[in-house]
VEXGU-225610 format. One record per residue (C-alpha): residue in one letter; x, y, z. Coordinates in pm, whole numbers, padded with zeros to 5 digits, always signed. Example, Ala and Ser with C-alpha at 12.3 -4.5 7.8 and 13.67 -1.06 7.14 Angstrom:
a+01230-00450+00780;s+01367-00106+00714;
# end
This chain:
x-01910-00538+00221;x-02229-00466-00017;x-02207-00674-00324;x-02271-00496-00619;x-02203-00559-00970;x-01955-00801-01077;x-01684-00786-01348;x-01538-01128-01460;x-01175-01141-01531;x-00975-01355-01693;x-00639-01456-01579;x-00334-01735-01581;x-00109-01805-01304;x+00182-02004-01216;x+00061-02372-01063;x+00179-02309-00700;x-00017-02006-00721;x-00292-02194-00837;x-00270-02476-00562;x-00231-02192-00287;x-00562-02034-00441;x-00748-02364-00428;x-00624-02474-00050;x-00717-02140+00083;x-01036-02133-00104;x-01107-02479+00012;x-01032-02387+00380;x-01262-02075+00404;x-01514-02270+00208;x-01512-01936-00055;x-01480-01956-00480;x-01146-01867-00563;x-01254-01512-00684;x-01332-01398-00372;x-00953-01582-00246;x-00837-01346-00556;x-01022-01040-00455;x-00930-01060-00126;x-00570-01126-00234;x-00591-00810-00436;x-00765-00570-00162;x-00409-00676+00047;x-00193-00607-00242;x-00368-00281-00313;x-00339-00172+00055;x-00006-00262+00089;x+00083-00036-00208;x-00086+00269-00125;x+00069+00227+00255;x+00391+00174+00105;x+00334+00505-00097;x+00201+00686+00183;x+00530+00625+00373;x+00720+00722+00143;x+00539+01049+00093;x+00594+01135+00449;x+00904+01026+00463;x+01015+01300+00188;x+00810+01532+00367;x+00982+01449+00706;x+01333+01514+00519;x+01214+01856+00382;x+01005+01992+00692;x+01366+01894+00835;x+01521+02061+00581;x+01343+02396+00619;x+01333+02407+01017;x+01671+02377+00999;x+01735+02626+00732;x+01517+02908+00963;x+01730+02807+01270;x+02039+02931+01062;x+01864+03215+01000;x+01751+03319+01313;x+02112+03232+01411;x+02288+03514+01129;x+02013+03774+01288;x+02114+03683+01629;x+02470+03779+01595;x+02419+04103+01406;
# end
């Protein structure tokens, strides 16, 4: 990915979250911001899929919901 501009941010976390920071950072030889970033970019993704299957899972209960709704109906015009 392109590096652009940078924002700086600010934040406090719990001391094991700090120690996991700083032993992956160390590890992948990278600052902890981009161990943050990176942490965030999974977070984010996770959401949004998390979202998205939810979405079609509502949609998957009404498609359901209407299919089976015209099958009743073709069913009443069938027996007229």
């Amino acid at each position: 990915m392109k590096q652009g501009r940078r924002e700086k941010l600010s934040v406090t976390v719990d001391p094991h979250l700090y120690e996991v920071i700083e032993r992956h950072a160390a590890r992948a030889k990278l600052p902890k911001s981009k161990v943050v970033e990176e942490a965030i970019r999974v977070w984010d993704g996770a959401r949004r899929a998390a979202l998205a299957r939810d979405g079609y899972r509502r949609a998957a209960a009404e498609d359901l919901a209407d299919a089976e709704a015209y099958l009743l109906a073709l069913d009443e015009l069938g027996e007229e």
